[in-house]
C-alpha positions, -999 to +999 in steps of 0.1 A: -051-019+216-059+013+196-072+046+207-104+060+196-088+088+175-070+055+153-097+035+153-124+067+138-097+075+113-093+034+102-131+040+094-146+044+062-179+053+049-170+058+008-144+054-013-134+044-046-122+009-059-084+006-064-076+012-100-051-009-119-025-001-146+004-016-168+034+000-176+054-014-205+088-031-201+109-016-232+140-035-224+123-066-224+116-089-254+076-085-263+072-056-238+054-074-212+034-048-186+044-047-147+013-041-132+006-012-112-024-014-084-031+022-069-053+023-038-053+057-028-088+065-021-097+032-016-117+019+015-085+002+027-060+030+022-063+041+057-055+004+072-030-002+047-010+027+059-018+020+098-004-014+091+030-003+072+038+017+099+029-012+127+053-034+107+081-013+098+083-002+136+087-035+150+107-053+122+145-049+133+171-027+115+196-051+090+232-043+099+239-046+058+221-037+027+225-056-007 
């Protein structure tokens, strides 16, 4: 269940599309890209966040990092 207030601010009417970018690997041998996708603005921005912040509250907390 979600409240009204979530659920209005989940909606979208515009947006752009996500816009995708490389950045080079130097260290690497041909300088392959890592490709970046940024999706702020995006219709889906909104749920993306709302979802993040459903997960990472209910996952537990690791008694060790690497």
């Amino acid at each position: 269940y979600i409240s009204n207030v979530t659920y209005k601010s989940l909606l979208f009417t515009d947006g752009t599309l996500p816009r995708a970018y490389g950045l080079p690997k130097i260290h690497k041998i041909d300088i392959p890209f890592r490709l970046i996708v940024s999706s702020i603005n995006s219709p889906l921005y909104s749920l993306a966040l709302f979802l993040h912040k459903v997960i990472i509250k209910n996952l537990p907390v690791a008694s060790s990092q690497v």
